[in-house]
TORBA-856011 format. One record per residue: residue in three letters; x, y, z of N, C-alpha, C in turn. Coordinates in pm, whole numbers, padded with zeros to 5 digits, always signed. Each point is the difference from the previous one (the first is absolute). Layout:
% TORBA-856011
AlaXYZXYZXYZ;...
% end
This chain:
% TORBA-856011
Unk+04300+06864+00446-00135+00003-00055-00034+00142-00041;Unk-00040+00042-00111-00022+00052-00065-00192+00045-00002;Unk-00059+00171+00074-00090+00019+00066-00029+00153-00091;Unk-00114-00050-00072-00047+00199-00041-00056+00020+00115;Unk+00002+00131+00030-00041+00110+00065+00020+00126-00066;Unk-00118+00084+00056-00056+00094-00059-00055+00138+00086;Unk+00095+00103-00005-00025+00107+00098-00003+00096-00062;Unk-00104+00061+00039-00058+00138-00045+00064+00098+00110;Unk+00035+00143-00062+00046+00135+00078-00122+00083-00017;Unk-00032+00047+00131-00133+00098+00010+00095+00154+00075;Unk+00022+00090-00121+00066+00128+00083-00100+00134+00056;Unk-00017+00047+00087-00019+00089+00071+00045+00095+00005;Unk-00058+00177+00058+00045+00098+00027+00146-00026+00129;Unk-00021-00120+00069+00075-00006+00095+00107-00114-00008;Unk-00058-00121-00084+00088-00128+00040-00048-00114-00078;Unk+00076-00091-00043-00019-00079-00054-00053-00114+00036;Unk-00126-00098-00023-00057-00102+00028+00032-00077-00119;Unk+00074-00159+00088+00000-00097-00084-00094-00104+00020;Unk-00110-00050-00093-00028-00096+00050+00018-00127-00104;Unk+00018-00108+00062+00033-00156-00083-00132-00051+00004;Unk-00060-00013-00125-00097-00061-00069-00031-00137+00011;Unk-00136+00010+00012-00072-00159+00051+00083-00082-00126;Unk+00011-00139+00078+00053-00079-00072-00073-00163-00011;Unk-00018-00029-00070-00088-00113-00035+00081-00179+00078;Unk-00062-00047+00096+00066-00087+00074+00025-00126-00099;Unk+00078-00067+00029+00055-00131-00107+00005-00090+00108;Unk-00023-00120-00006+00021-00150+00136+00107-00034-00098;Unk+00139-00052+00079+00053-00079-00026+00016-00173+00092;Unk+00045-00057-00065+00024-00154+00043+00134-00030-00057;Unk+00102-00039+00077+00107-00055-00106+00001-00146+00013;Unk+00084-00069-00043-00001-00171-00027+00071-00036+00094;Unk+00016+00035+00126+00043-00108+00092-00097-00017+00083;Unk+00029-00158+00047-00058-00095+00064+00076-00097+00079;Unk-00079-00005+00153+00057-00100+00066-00090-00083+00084;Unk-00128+00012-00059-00114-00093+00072-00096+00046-00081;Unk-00111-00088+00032-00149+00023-00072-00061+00132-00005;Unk+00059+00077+00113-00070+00161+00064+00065+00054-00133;Unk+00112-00029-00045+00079+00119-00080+00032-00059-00156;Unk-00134-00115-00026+00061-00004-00103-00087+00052-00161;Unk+00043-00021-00084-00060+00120-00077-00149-00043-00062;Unk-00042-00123+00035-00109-00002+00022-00133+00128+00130;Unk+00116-00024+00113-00089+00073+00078+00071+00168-00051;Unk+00054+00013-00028-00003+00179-00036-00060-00004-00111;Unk-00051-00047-00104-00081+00036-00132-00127+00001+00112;Unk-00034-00041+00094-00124+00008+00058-00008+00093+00109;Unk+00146+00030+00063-00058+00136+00081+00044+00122-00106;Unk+00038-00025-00100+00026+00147-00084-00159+00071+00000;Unk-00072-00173-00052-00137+00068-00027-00047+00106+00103;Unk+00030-00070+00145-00077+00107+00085+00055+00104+00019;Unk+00125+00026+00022+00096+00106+00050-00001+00098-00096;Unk-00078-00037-00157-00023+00085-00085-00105+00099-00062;Unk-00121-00105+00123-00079+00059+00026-00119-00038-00121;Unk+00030-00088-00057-00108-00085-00121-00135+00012+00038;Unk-00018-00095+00119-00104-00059+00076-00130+00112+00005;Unk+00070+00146+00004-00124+00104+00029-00039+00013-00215;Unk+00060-00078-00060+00011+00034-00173-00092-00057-00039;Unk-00047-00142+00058-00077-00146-00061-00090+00051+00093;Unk-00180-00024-00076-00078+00024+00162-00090-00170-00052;Unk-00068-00046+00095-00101-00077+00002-00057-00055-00173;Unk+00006-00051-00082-00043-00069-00076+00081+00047-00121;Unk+00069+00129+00076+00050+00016-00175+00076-00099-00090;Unk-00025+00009-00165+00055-00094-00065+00124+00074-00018;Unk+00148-00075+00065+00116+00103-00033+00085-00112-00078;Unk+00080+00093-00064+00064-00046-00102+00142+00010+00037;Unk+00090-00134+00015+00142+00003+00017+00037-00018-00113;Unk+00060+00133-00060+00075+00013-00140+00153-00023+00045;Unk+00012-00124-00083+00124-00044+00006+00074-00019-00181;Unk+00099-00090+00003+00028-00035-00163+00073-00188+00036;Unk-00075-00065-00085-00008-00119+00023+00193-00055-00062;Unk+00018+00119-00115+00116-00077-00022+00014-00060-00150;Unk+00049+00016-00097-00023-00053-00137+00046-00165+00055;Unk-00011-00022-00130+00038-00184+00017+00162-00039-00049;Unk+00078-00010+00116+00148+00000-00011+00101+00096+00070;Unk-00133+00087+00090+00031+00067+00105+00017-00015+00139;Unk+00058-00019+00063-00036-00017+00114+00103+00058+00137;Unk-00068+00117-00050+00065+00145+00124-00131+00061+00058;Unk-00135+00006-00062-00079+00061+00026+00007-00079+00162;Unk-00152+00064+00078-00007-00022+00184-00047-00109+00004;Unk+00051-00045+00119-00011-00153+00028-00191-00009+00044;Unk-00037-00118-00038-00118+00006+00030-00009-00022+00175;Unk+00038-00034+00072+00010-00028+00079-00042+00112+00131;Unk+00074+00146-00079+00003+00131+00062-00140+00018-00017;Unk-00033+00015-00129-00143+00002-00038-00123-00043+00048;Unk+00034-00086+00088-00129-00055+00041+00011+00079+00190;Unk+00131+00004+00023-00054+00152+00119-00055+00090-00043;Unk+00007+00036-00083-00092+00135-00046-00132-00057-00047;Unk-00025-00059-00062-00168-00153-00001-00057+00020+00148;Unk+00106-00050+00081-00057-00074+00131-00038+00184+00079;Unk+00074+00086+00000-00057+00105+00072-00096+00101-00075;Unk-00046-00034-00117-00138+00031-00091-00072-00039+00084;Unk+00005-00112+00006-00088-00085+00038-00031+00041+00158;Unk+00088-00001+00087-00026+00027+00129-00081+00141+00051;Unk-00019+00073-00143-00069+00098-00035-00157-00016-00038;Unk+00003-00019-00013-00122-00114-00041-00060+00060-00135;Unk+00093+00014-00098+00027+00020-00100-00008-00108-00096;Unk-00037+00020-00121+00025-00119-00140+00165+00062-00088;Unk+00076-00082+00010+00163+00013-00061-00035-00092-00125;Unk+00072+00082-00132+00021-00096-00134+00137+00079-00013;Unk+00053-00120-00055+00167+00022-00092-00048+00059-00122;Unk+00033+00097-00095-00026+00061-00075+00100+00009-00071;Unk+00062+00032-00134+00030+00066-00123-00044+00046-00074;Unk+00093+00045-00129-00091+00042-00163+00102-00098-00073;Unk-00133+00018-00117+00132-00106-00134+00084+00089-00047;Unk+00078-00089-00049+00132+00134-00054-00012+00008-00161;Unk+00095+00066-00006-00014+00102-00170+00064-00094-00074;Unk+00085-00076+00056+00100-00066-00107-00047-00144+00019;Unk+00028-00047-00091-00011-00165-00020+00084-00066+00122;Unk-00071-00087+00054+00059-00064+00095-00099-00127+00113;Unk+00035-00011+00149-00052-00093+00048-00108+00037+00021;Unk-00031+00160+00048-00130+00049+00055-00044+00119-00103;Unk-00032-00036-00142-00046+00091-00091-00130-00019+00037;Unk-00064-00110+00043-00187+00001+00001-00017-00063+00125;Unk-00119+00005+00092-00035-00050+00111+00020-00127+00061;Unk+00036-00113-00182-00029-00133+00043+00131-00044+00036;Unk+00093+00053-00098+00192+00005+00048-00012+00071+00083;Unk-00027+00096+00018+00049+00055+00145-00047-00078+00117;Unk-00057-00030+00034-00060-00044+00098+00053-00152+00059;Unk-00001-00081-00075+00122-00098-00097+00129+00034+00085;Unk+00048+00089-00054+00139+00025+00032+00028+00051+00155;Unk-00161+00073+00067+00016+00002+00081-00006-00142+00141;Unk-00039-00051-00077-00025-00109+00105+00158-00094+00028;Unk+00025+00011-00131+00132-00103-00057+00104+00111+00108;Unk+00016+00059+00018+00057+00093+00078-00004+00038+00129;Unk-00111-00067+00067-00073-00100+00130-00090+00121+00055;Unk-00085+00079-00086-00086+00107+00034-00103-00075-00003;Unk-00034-00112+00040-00128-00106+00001-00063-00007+00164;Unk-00120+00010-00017-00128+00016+00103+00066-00040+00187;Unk+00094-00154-00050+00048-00117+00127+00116+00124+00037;Unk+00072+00102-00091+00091+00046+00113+00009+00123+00012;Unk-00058+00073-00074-00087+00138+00031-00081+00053+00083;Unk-00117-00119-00026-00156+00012+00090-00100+00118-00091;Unk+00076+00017-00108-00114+00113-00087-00034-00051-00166;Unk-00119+00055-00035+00049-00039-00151+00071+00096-00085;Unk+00025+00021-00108+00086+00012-00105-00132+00085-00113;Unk+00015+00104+00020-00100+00067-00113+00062+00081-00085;Unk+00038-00013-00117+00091+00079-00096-00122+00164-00018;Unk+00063+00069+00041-00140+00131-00003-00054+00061-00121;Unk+00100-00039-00142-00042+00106-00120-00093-00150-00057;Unk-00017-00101+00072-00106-00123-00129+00133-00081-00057;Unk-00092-00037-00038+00050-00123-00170+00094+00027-00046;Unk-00020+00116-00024+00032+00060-00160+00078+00159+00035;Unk-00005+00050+00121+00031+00147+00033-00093+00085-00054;Unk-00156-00074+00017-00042+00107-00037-00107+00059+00106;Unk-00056-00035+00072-00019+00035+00182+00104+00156+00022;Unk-00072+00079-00047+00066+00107+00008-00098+00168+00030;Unk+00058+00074+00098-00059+00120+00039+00090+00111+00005;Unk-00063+00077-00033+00023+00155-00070-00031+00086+00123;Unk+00081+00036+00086+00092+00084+00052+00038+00142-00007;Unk-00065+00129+00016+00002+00117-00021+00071+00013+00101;Unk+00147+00119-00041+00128+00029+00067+00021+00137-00051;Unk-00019+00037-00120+00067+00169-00043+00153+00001+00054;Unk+00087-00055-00077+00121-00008+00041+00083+00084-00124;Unk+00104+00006-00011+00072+00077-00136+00004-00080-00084;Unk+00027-00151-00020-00017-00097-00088-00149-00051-00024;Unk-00043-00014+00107-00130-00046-00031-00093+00018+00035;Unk-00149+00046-00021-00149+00049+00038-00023-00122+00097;Unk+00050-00106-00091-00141-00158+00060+00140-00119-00037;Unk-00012-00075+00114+00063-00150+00010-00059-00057+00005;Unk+00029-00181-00094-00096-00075-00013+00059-00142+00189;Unk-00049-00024+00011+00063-00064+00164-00128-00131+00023;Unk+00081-00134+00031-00077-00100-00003-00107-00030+00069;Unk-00121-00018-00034-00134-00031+00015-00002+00020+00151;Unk+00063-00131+00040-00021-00088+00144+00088+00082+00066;Unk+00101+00045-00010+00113+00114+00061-00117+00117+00076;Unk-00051+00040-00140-00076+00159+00111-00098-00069+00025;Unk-00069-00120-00004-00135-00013+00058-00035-00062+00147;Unk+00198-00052+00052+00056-00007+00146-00048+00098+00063;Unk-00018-00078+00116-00020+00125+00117+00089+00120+00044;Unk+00172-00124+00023+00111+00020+00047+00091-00070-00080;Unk+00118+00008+00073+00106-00063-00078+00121+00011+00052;Unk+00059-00117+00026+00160-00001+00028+00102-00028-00093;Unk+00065+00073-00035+00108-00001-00096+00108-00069+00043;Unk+00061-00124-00069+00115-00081+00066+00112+00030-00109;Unk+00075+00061+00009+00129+00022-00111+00106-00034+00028;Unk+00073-00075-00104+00147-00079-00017+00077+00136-00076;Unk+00051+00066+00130+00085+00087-00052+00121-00006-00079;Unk+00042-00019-00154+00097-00009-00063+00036+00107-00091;Unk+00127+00003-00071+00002+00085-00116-00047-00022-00141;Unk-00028+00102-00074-00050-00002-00137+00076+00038-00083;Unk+00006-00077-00138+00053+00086-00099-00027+00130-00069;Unk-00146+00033+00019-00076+00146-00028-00034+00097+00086;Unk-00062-00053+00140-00054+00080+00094+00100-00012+00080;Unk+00152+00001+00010+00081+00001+00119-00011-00127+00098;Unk-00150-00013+00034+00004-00043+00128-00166-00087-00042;Unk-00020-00147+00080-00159+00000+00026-00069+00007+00136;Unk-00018+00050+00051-00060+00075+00126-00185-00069+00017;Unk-00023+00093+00145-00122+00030-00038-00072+00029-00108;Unk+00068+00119-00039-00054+00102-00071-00039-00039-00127;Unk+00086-00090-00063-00021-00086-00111-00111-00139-00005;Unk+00026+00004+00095-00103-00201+00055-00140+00103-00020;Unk-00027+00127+00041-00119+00080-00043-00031+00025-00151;Unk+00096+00016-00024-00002+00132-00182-00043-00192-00066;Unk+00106-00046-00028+00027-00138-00081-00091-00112+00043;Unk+00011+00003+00149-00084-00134+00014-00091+00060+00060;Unk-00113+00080-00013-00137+00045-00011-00054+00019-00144;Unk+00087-00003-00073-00072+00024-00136-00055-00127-00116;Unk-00091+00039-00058+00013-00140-00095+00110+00037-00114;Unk-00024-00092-00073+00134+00007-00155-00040+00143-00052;Unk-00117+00048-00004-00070+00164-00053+00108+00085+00041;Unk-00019+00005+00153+00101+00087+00081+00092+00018+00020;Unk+00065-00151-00031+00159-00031-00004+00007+00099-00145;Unk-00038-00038-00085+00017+00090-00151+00029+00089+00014;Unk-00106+00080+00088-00021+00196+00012+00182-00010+00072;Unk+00026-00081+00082+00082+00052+00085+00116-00008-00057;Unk+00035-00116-00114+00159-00035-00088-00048+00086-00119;Unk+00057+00115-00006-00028+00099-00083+00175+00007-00127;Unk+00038-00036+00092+00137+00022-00059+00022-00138-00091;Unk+00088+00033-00143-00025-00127-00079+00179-00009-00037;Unk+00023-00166+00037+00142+00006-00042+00049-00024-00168;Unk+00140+00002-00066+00032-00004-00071+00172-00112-00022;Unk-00034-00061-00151+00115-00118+00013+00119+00106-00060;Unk+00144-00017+00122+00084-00013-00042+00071-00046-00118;Unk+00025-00002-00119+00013-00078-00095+00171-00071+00021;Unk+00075+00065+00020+00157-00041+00016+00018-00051+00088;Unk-00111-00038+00119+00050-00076+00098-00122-00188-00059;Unk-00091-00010-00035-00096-00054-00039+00050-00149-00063;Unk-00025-00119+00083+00077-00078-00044-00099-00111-00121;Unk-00135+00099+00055-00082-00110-00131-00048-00152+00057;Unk-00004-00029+00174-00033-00077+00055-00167-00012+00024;Unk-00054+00083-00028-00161-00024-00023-00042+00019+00156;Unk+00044+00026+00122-00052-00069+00115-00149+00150+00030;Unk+00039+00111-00020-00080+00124-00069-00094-00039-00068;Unk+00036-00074-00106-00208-00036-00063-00038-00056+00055;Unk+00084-00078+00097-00093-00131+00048-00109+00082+00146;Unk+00063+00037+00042-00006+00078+00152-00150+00122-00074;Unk+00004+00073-00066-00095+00099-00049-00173-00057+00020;Unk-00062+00071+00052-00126-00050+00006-00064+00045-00136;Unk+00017+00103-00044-00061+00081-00122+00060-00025-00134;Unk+00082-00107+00027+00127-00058-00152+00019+00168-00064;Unk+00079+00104+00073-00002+00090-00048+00163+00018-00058;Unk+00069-00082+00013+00117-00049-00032+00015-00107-00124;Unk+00097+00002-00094+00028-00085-00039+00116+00019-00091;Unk+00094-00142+00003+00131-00037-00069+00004+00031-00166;Unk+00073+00146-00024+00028+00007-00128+00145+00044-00017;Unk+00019-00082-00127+00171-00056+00029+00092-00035+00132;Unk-00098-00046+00037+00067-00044+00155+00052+00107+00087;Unk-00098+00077-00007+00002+00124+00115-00182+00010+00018;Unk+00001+00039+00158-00141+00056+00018-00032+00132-00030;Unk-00128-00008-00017-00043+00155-00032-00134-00015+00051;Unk+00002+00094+00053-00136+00042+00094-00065+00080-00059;Unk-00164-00029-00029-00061+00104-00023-00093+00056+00083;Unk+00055+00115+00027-00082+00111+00099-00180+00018+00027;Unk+00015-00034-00146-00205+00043-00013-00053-00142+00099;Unk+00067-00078+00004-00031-00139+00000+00073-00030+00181;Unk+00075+00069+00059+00026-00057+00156-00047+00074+00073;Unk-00061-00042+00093-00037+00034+00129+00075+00016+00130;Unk+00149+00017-00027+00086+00059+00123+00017-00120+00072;Unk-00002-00060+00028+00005-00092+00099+00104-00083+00073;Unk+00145+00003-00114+00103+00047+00017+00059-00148+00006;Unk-00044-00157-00004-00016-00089+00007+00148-00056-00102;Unk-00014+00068-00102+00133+00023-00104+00134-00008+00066;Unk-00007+00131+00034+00095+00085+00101+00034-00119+00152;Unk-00043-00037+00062+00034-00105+00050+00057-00118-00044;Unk-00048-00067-00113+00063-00111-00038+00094+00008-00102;Unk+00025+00081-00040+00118+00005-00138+00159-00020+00089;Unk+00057-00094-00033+00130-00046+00073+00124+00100-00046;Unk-00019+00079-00137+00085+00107-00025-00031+00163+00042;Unk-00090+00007+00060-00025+00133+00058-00053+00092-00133;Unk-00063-00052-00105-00024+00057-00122-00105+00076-00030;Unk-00077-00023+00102-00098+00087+00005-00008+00116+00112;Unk-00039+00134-00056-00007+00115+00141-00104+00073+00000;Unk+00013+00089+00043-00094+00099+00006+00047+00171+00012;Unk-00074+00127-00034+00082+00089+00028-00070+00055+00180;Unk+00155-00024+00083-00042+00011+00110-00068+00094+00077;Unk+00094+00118-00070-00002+00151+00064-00148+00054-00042;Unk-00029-00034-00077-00096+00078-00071-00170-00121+00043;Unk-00009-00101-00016-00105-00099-00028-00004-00068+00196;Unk+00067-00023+00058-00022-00028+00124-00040+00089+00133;Unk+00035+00073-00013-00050+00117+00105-00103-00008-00006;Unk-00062-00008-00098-00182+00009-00027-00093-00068+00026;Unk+00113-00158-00031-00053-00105+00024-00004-00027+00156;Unk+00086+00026+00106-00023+00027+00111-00125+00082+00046;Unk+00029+00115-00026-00202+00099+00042-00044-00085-00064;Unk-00052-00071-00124-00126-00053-00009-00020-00132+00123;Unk+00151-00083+00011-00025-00087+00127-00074+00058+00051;Unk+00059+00138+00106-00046+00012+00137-00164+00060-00047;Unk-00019+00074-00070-00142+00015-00020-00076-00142+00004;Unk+00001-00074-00084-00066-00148+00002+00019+00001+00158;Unk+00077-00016+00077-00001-00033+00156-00083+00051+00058;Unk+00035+00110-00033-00118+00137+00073-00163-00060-00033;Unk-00028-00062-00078-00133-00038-00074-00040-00078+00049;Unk+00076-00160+00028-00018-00088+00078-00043-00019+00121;Unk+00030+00149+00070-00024-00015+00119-00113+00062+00026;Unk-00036+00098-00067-00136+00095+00003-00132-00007+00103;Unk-00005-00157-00062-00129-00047+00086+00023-00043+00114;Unk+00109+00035+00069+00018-00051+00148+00050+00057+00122;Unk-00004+00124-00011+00083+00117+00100+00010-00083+00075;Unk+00073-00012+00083+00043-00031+00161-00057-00140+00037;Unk+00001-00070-00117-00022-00186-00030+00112-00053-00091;Unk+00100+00044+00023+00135-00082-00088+00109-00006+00120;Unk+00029-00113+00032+00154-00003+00031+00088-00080-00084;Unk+00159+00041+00067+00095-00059-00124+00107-00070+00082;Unk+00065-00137-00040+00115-00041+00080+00086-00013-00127;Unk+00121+00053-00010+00107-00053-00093+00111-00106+00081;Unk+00025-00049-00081+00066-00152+00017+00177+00023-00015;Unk+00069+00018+00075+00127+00055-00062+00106-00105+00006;Unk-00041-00122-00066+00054-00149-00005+00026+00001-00117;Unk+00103-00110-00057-00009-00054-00138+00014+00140-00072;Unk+00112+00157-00003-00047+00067-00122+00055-00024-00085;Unk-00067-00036-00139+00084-00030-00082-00015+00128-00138;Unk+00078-00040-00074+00049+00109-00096-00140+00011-00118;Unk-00090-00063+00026-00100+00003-00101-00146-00002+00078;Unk-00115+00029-00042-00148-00027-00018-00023-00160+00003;Unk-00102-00041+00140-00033-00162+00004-00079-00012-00144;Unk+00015+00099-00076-00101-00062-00124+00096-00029-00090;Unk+00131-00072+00015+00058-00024-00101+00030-00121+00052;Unk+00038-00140-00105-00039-00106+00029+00164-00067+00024;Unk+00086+00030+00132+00103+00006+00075-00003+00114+00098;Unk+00071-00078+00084+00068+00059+00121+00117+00050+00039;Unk+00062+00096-00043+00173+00078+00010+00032-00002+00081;Unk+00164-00009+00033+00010+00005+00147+00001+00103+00039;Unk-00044+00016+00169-00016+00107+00025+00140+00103+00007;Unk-00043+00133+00033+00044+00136-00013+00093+00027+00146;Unk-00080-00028+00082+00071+00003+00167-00097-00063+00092;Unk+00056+00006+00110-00055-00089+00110-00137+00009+00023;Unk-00044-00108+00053-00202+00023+00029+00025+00087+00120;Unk-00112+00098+00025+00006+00075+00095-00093+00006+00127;Unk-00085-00023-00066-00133-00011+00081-00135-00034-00060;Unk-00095+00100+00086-00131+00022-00078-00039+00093+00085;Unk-00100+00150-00083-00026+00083+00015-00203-00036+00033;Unk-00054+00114+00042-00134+00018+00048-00055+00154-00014;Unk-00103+00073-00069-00018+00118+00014-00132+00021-00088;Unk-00052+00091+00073-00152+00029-00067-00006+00140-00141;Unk+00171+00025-00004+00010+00061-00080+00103+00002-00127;Unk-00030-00024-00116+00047-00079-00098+00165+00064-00062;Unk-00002+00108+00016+00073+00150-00009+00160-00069+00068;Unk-00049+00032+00128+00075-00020+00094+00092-00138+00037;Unk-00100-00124-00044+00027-00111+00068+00146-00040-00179;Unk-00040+00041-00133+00081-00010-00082+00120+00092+00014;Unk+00001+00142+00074+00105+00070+00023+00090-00084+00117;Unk-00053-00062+00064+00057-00074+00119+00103-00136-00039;Unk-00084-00056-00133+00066-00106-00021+00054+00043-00097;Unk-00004+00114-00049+00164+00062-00127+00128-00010+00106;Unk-00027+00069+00088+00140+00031+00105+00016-00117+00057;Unk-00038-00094+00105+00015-00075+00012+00085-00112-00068;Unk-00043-00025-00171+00030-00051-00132+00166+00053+00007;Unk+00015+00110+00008+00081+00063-00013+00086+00061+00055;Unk+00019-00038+00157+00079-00023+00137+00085-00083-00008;Unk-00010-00121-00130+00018-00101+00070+00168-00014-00125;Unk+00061-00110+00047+00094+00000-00079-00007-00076-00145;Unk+00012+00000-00081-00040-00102-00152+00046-00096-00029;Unk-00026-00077-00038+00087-00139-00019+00068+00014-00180;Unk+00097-00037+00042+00073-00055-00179-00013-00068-00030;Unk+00017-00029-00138-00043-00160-00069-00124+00021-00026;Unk-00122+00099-00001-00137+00033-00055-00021+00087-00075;Unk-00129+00057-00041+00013+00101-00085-00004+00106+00061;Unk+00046+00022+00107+00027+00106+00075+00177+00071-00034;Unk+00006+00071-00139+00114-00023-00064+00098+00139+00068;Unk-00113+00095+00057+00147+00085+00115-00128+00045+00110;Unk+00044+00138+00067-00049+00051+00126-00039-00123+00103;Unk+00146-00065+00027-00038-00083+00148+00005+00028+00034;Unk+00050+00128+00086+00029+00055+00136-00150+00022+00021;Unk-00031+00008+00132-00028+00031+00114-00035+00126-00042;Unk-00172+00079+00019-00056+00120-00070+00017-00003-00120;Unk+00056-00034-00109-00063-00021-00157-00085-00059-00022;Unk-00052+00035-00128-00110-00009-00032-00019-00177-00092;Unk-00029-00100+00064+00047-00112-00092-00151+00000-00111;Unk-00033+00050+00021-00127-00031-00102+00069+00085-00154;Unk+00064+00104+00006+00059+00080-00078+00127-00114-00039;Unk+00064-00067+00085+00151-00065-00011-00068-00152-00113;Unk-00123+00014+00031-00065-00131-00062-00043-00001-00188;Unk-00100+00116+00033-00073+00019-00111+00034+00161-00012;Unk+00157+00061-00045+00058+00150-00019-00081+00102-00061;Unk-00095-00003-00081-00057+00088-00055-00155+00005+00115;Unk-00005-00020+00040-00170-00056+00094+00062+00153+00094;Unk-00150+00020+00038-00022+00127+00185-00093-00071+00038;Unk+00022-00093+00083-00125-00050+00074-00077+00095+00118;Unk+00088+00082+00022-00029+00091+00171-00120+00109-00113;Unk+00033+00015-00136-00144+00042-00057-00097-00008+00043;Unk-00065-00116+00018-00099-00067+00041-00088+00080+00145;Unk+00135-00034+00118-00063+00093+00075-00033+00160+00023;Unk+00119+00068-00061-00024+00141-00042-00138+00010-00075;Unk-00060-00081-00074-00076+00077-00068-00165-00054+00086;Unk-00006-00147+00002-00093-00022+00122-00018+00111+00099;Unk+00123+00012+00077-00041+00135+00110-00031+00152-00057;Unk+00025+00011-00182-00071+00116-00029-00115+00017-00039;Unk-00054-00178+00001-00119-00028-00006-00119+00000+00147;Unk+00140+00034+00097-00094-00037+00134-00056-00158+00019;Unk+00041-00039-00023+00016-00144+00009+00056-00089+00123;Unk+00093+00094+00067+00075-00002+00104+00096+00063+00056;Unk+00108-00010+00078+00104+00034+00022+00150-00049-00014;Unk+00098+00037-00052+00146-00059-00016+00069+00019+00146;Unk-00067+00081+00088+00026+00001+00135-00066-00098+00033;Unk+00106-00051+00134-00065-00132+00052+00087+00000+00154;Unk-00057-00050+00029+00064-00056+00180+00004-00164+00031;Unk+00085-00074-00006+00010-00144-00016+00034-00011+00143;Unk-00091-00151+00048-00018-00005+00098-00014-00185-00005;Unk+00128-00016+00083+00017-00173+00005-00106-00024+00110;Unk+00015-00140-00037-00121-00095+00067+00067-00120+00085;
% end
């Protein structure tokens, strides 16, 4: 297992002082079970406490369990089942819990409140096995939206969903997998992406891809997929026009010849800081009222917002607990990445044991970005102290 730590040298007229730097605690749980005491029902419910939630939620607050319901044809996102321990100890708080999202940027199951919501139920996020309701936070339409003063290097002001900052609190539930853009989806992302409405998602896909022409087989599946028809078939090649997409990268996922890219070196780095800024934004209104559990089940090689399930990358591992967002995603990189890789996925090299499979997955991606720049945001720590349950 694979552990940052972080030690500072303090030198003297006489002698050297080392000291090892506070480190941000992580709960772990792993997946074995051999009775009701140990099974992962009851650790999603003592993570809560051992993580120290309970002092997060006070008396009436309306808190918000930001989760992701899952496109329609997905089905890796978290079991509802887990979900409703985290419902049931809101509640024992004497707290009001809603399941929450935003609509997304691209055409799909949950572009507006009435599909989403829809899709969430069809997906068994319904009242009988939850115990909460289902409030999509940006509206209808994504347009339930608040403006967010941050002074960050990318951005003065984030736009962040209505019902999101107007929570008291909030527990963050994340299906830790890999990405084709951001390396990795973490915490840190379930903040930036799924706190924002389609506005914010915009600010944040800054980077715009371009068609391959020699690889381009002229299969159309690119216009179809485009929310902004910013694409279209001439002489049976796509061509994208720039003035006209909104990043969203939706292309880039579905083209079966790999024909569409992006320039990596230059257009993604950026697009990462603007993530973690959006994160940073999301959380604003809640100092020391957010906790986060990542889910380290099911990772598969893609974003639950794509409408399939890949097989996974390597073994389920556990599930993580931590009041700090920084930390609890640095925990589940290494972890992710302890472990050995499976073949036969798109996990196409670095199996061993300490490589980096998010890199072995999606080669051009730095997901560990993410946390470097969060913690230069003060956001948290990449130091951590993991501590089984």
């Amino acid at each position: 297992m694979l552990l940052h730590s972080g030690i500072i040298s303090l030198t003297t007229d006489n002698y050297q002082i080392r000291l090892i730097t506070l480190s941000s605690l992580v709960y772990f749980a792993n997946l074995r079970a051999r009775d009701e005491k140990t099974s992962t029902v009851a650790k999603v419910r003592k993570l809560f406490d051992c993580a120290g939630f309970t002092s997060l939620v006070k008396k009436r607050d309306r808190t918000a369990i930001k989760l992701h319901f899952g496109e329609l044809g997905n089905d890796s996102y978290i079991n509802p089942v887990f979900i409703r321990q985290i419902v049931d100890k809101v509640k024992e708080c004497n707290a009001l819990p809603f399941l929450t999202d935003t609509n997304t940027l691209y055409l799909g199951s949950r572009a507006n409140a009435v599909d989403h919501i829809t899709t969430a139920i069809l997906h068994g996020f319904d009242y009988a096995v939850v115990g909460a309701p289902v409030i999509i936070a940006d509206g209808l339409c994504g347009m339930n939206i608040a403006k967010v003063t941050i002074n960050k290097k990318h951005f003065k002001h984030v736009f962040i969903a209505g019902d999101i900052v107007a929570a008291d609190s909030m527990i963050v539930l994340t299906h830790f997998k890999a990405h084709m853009v951001s390396g990795f989806g973490g915490a840190l992302k379930n903040l930036a992406m799924g706190c924002a409405p389609p506005k914010g998602k915009r600010d944040q896909h800054d980077a715009r891809p371009f068609s391959i022409k020699d690889r381009c087989i002229g299969c159309g599946k690119c216009v179809y997929v485009c929310p902004k028809s910013a694409i279209k078939l001439i002489k049976k090649k796509s061509r994208i026009n720039r003035n006209l997409c909104i990043g969203c990268f939706e292309c880039m996922t579905i083209c079966p010849q790999h024909a569409i890219d992006i320039n990596w070196a230059t257009e993604i780095p950026v697009f990462i800081e603007r993530l973690v800024e959006y994160a940073y934004g999301a959380i604003q209104s809640k100092q020391g009222k957010v906790g986060y559990i990542n889910f380290l089940t099911r990772i598969t090689p893609d974003c639950d917002c794509v409408p399939w399930s890949d097989a996974v990358i390597v073994p389920d591992i556990g599930i993580l607990a931590s009041t700090d967002p920084v930390a609890i995603d640095a925990a589940s990189f290494d972890l992710v990445n302890s472990q050995i890789g499976f073949t036969d996925t798109m996990l196409h090299k670095f199996h061993k044991k300490g490589q980096d499979k998010f890199r072995g997955t999606w080669e051009e991606t730095n997901g560990f970005r993410q946390i470097q720049y969060a913690e230069e945001l003060e956001m948290g720590s990449s130091k951590y102290k993991l501590i089984s349950i």
